[in-house]
C-alpha positions as CSV (number, residue, x, y, z in Angstrom):
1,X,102.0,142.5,124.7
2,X,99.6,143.9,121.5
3,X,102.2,145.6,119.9
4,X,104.7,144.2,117.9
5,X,107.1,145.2,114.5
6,X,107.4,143.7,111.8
7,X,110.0,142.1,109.0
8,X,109.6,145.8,107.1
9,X,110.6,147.3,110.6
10,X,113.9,145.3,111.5
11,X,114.6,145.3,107.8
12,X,114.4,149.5,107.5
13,X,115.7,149.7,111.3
14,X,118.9,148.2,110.2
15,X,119.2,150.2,106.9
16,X,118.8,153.7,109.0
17,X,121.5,152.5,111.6
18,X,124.4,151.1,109.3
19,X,123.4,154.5,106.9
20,X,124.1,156.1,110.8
21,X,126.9,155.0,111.4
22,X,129.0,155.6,108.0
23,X,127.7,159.4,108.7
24,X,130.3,159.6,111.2
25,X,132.7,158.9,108.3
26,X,130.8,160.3,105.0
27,X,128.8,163.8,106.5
28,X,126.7,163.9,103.2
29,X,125.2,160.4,104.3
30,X,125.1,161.2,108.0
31,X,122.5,164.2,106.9
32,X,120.6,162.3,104.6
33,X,120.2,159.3,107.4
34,X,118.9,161.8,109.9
35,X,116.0,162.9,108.0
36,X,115.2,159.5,106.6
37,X,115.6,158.1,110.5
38,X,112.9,161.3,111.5
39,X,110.2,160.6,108.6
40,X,110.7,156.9,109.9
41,X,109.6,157.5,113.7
42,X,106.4,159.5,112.3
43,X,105.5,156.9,110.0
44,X,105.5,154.2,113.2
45,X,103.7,156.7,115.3
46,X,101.3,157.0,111.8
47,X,101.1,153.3,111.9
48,X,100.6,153.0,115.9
49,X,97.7,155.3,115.6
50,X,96.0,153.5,112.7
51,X,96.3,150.2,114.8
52,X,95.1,151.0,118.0
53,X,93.6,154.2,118.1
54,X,91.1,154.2,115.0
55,X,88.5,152.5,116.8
56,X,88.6,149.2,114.7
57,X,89.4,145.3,115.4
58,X,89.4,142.6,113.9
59,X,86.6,140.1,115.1
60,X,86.9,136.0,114.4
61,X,85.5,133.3,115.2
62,X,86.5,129.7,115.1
63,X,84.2,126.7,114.3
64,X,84.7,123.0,114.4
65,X,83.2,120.0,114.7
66,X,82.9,118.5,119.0
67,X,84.4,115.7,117.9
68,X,87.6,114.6,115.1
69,X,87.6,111.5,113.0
70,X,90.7,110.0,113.5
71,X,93.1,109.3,110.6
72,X,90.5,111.9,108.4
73,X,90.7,115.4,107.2
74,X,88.3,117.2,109.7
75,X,87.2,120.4,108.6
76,X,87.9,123.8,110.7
77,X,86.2,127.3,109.7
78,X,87.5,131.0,110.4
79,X,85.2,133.6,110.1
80,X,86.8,136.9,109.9
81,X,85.4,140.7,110.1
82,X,87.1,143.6,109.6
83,X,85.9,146.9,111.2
84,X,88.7,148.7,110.5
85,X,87.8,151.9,108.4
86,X,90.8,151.0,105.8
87,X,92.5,147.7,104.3
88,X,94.3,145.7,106.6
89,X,96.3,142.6,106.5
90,X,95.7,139.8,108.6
91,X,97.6,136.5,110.1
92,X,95.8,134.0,111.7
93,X,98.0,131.6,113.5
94,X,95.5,129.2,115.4
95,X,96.8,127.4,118.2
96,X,97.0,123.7,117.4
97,X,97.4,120.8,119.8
98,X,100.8,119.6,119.9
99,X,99.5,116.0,118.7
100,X,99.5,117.9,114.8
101,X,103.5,118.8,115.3
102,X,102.6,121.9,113.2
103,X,104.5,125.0,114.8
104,X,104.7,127.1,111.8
105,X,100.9,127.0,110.8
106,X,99.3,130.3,109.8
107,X,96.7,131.9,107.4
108,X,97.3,135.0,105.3
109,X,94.4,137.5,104.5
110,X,93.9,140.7,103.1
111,X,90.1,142.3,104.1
112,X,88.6,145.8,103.1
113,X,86.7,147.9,104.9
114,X,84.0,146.6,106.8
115,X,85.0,142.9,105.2
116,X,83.7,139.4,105.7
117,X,85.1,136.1,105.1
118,X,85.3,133.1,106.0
119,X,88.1,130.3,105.3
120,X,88.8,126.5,106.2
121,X,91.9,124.0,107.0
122,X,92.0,120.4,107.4
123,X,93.5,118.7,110.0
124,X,94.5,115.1,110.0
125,X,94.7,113.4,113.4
126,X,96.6,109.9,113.5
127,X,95.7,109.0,117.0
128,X,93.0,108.9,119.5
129,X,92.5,110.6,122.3
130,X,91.6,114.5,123.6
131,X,93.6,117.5,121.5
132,X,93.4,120.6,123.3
133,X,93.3,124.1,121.2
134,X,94.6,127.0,122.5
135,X,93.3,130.5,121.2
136,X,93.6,132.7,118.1
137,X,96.3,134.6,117.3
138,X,95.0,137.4,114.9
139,X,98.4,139.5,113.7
140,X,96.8,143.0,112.1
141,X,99.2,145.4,110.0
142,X,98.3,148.5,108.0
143,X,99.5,149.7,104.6
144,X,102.2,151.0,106.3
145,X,103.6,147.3,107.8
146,X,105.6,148.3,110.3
147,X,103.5,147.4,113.3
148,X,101.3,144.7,113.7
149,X,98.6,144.4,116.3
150,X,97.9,141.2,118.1
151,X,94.1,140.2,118.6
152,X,93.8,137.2,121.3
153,X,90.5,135.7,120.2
154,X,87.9,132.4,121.5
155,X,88.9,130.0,124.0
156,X,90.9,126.8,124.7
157,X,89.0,123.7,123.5
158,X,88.8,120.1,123.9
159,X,88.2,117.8,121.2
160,X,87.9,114.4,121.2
161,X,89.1,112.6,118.1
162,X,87.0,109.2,118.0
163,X,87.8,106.1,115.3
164,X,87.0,107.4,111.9
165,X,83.5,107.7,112.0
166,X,83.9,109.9,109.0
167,X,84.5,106.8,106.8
168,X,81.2,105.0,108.3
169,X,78.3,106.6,106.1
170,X,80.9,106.5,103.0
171,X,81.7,103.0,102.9
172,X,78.1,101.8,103.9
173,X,77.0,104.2,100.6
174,X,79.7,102.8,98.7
175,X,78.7,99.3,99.7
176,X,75.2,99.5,99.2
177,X,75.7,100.9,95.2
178,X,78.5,98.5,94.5
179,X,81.2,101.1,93.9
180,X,84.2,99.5,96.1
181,X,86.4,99.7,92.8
182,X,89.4,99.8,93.9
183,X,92.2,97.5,92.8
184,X,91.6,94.2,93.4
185,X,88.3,94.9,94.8
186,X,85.1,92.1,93.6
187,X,82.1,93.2,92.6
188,X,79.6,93.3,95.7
189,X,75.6,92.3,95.7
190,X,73.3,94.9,97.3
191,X,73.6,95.3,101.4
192,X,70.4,96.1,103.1
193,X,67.8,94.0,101.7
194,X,65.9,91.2,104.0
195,X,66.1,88.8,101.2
196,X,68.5,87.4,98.5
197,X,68.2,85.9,95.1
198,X,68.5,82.1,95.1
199,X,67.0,80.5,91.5
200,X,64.5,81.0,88.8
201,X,61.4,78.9,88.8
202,X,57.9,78.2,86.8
203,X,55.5,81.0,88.4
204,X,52.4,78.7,90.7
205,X,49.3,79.9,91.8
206,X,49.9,81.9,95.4
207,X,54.0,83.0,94.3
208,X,53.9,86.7,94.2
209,X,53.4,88.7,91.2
210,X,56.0,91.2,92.1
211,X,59.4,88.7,91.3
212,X,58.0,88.1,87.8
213,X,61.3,87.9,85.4
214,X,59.7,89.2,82.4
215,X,62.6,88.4,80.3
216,X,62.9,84.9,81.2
217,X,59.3,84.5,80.9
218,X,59.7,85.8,77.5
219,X,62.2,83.2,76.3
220,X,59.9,80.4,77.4
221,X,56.2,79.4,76.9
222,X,55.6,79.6,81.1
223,X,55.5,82.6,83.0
224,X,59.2,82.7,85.1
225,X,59.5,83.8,88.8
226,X,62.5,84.8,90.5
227,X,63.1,82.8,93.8
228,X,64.7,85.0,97.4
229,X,65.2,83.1,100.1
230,X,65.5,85.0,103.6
231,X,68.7,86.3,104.6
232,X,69.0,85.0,108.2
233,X,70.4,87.3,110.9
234,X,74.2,86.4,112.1
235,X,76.3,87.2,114.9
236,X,79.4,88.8,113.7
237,X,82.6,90.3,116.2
238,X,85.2,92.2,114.9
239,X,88.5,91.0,117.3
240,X,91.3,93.6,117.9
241,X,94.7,92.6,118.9
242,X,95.9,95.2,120.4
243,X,99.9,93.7,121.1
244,X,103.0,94.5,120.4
245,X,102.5,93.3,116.6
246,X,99.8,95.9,116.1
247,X,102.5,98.7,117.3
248,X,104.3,98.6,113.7
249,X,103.2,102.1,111.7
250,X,101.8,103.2,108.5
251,X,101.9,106.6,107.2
252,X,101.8,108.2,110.8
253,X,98.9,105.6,112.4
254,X,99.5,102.3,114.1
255,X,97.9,98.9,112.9
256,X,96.4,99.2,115.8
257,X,94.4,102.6,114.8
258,X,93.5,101.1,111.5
259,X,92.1,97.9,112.8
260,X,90.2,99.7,115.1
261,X,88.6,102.4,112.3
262,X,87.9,99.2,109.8
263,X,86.6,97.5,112.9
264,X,84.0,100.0,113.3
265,X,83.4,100.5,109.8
266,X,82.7,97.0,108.8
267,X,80.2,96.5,112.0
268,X,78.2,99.3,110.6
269,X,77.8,97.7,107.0
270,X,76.8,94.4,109.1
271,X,74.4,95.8,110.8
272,X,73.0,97.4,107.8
273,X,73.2,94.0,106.2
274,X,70.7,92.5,108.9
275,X,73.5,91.3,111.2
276,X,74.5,91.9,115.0
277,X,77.8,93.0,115.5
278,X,80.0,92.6,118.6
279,X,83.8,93.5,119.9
280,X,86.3,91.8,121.2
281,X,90.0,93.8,122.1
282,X,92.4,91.9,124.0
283,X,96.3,91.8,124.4
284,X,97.8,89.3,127.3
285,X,94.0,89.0,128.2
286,X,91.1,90.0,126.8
287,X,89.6,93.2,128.2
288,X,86.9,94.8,126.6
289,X,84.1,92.5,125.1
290,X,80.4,93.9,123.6
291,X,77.8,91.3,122.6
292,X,76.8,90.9,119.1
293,X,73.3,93.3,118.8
294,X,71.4,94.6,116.5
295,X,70.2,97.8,118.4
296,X,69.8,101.3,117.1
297,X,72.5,102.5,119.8
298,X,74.8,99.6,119.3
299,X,76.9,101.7,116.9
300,X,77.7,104.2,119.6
301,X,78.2,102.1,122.4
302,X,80.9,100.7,119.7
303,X,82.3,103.7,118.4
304,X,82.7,104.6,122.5
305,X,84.3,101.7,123.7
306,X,86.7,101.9,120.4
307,X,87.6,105.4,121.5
308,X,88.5,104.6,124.6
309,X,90.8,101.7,124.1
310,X,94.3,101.9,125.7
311,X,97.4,99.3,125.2
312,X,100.7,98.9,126.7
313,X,101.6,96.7,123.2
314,X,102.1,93.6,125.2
315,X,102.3,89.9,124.1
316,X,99.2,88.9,122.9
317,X,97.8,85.8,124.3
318,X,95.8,83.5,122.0
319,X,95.1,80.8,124.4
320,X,92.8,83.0,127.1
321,X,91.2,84.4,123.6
322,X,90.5,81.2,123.0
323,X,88.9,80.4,126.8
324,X,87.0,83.5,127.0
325,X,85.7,83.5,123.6
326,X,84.3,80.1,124.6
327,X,83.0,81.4,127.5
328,X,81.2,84.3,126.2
329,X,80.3,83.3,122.5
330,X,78.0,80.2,122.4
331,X,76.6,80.5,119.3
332,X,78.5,79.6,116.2
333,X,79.5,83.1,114.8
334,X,81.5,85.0,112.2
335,X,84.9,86.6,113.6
336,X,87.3,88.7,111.8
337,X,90.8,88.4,113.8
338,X,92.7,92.0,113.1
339,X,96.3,91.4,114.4
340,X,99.8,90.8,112.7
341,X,102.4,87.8,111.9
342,X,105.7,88.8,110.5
343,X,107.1,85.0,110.3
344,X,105.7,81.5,110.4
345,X,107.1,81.0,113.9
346,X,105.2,83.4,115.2
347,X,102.4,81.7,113.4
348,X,103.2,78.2,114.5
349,X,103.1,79.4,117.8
350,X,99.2,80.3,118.1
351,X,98.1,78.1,115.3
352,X,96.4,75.7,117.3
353,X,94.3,78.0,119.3
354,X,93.3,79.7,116.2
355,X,92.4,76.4,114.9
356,X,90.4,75.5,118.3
357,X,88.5,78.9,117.6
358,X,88.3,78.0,114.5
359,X,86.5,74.3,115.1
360,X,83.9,76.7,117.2
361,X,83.5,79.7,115.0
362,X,84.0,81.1,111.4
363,X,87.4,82.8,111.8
364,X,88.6,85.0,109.3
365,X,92.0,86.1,110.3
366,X,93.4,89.7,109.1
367,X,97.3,90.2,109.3
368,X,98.9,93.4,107.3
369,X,101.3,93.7,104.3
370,X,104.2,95.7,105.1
371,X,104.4,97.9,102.0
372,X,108.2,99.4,102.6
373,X,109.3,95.6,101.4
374,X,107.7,96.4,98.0
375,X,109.5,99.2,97.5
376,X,112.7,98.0,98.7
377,X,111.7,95.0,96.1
378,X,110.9,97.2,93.3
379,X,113.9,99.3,93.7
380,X,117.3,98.1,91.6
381,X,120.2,97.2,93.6
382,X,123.3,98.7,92.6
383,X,125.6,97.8,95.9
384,X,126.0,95.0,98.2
385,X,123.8,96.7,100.5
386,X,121.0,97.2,98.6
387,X,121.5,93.4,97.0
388,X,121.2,92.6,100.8
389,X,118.6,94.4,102.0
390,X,116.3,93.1,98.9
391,X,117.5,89.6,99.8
392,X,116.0,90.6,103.4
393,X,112.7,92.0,101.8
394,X,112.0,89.4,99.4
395,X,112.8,86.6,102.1
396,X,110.4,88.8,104.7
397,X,107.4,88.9,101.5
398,X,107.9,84.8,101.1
399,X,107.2,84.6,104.9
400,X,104.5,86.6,104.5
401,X,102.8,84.1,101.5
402,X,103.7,80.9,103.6
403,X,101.6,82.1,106.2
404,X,98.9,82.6,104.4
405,X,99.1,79.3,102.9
406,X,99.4,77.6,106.3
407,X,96.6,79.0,107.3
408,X,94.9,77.7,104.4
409,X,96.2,74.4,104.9
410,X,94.6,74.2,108.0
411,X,91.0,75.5,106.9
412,X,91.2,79.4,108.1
413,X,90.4,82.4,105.9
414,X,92.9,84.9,106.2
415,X,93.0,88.5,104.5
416,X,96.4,89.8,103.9
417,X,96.1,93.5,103.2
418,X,97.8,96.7,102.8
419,X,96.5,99.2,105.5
420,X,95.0,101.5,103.0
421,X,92.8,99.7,101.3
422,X,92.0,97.4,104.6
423,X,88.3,98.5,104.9
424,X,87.2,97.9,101.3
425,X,89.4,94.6,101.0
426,X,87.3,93.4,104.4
427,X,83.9,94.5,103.5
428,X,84.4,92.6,100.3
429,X,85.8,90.0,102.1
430,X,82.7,89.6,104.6
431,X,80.2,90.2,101.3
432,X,81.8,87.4,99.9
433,X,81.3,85.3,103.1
434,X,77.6,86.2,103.5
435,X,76.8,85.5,99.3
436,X,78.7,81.7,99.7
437,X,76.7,80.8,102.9
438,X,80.3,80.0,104.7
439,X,78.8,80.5,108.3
């Protein structure tokens, strides 16, 4: 059906008939409701002809991107044409995958004669997977607004919505001109040079000219070199839990999405740093593994086996990480462990197969920060129930500290972080790694 009235109909339609039926009681009204009710039906035949017998449409098309940045704002663009021969008033209600939750969505336009324009939304995916569109639903009314005719327009489409890839060129950027700023965040040398400054020395016959420090030489009586020494290359894995732990969520994702988007992000920036990056995911066993590279596709072959990873949130099993990682990793290499411990006995539990990976490997171990607690710290508590559920918070937050001093204790680097600032907080944390020679 193209046809259908409006608000301004029902509204009027419902005037006329109560104004109707007191006629039957008040004859001066009944006469005055008949004429009104007559000039009515002409102005919806008016308004019918206008719509659909004029000659003009509405024309739109729809543009996005083939594939969505997960947990981003990915652009879409309407592009609207009016060939209507008078101002019109248009809603667009797009048909959104049901993965958005938004049933109410529309955009409101008014375009002259013979008008072009073109608009944008955001959309903000929170998992991965494929989103289907439907079509466009363009809803047409005249001056009038009594009728509105419905344009059908484009066709269903598929988009894929991949880990944020969005985020990859803006935090290698951000990395390379030391602008991570963020609270907390350390300063960061430059990533993406083959060598790195190690010492000042007296300038010898065969040094290169170019690493002259002019101001140094200045303060002495000798000309003043600066000394690089080569950055060696390093094998580095990002390791994704992807158990029950990782299920908690965080403003609409899972930890599990977010370790997977910092997971891509920080092999990116390691790759730009000279290094080759690798994957591990695993749950009760480990089941997807890429081998540290530094290849021009290796970022692909990453960002597609990261799209297509798919958990039943088991138990995660630290021991077979341990025997496949040994089995597969022979060289001594840099691994950043994204999963989650909410007590020390959970800790306890797996602590000595992280300490065996440990003995074989750097590990650098990533577990989250539940940020509800602070604000159930924060808050006062003015009943027993809120003094109890801050004594459950602040008890939950101290588990939280003790693990990361276990951990310490027993010689593994550990990043506790919030989930929104866990890619800066672990490319400063892996900066800070490569700048004290740890591996």
């Amino acid at each position: 059906m193209k046809l259908f009235p409006t608000y301004r109909f029902y509204v009027i339609a419902i005037a006329l008939s109560l104004a109707l039926f007191l006629g039957y009681y008040f004859p001066f009204i009944y006469s005055l409701a008949k004429a009104t009710t007559i000039g009515f039906i002409l102005l919806i035949i008016t308004d019918i002809m206008l719509l659909f017998f004029t000659g003009g449409k509405v024309l739109l098309e729809r543009q996005m991107a083939e594939r969505f940045s997960n947990g981003d704002e990915n652009e879409v663009w309407i592009h609207l044409k009016n060939s209507y021969g008078f101002m019109i008033g248009i809603e667009v209600i797009d048909e959104l995958p049901p993965q958005f939750q938004l049933r109410d969505f529309k955009l409101n336009f008014r375009l002259s004669s013979a008008e072009n324009i073109q608009a944008k939304y955001t959309l903000k995916p929170l998992e991965r997977g494929e989103y289907e569109f439907g079509r466009t639903n363009v809803m047409v009314t005249s001056r009038l607004g009594l009728i509105t005719r419905r344009f059908r327009q484009g066709q269903p489409k598929i988009v894929k919505v991949y880990p944020s890839f969005l985020d990859i060129e803006k935090y290698e950027l951000a990395a390379i001109s030391q602008t991570l700023r963020l609270s907390g965040q350390k300063r960061m040398k430059r990533i993406g040079q083959s060598t790195e400054f190690d010492h000042i020395k007296e300038y010898v016959t065969g040094d290169d000219p170019r690493h002259i420090n002019w101001k140094a030489s200045a303060r002495s009586s000798e000309l003043m070199l600066n000394h690089y020494i080569d950055e060696k290359s390093q094998s580095v894995y990002a390791i994704v839990d992807k158990g029950r732990p990782m299920k908690m969520p965080f403003e609409g994702m899972t930890l599990l999405d977010y370790a997977i988007n910092s997971s891509l992000i920080f092999s990116n920036v390691a790759m730009k740093k000279g290094d080759r990056a690798g994957l591990v995911t695993f749950q009760h066993k480990p089941d997807t593994f890429i081998p540290a590279q530094k290849r021009n596709l290796q970022i692909s072959f990453l960002l597609e086996a990261l799209y297509n990873q798919e958990t039943q949130f088991n138990e995660p099993d630290f021991a077979t990480l341990y025997w496949f990682l040994t089995q597969k990793i022979k060289q001594r290499s840099l691994l950043l462990l994204y999963t989650n411990f909410e007590s020390i006995y959970s800790l306890e539990r797996q602590l000595p197969y992280l300490k065996l990976i440990n003995r074989h490997h750097l590990l650098l171990l990533i577990f989250f920060k539940n940020t509800e607690l602070d604000k159930v710290i924060n808050e006062p508590a003015d009943n027993t129930l809120g003094i109890y559920n801050k004594s459950i918070a602040e008890h939950i937050a101290d588990e939280k500290a003790n693990i990361q001093k276990l951990l310490h204790q027993h010689g593994i680097m550990s990043l506790y972080t919030s989930p929104d600032n866990l890619n800066t907080n672990v490319i400063n944390k892996y900066i800070e790694i490569k700048t004290k020679r740890l591996l």
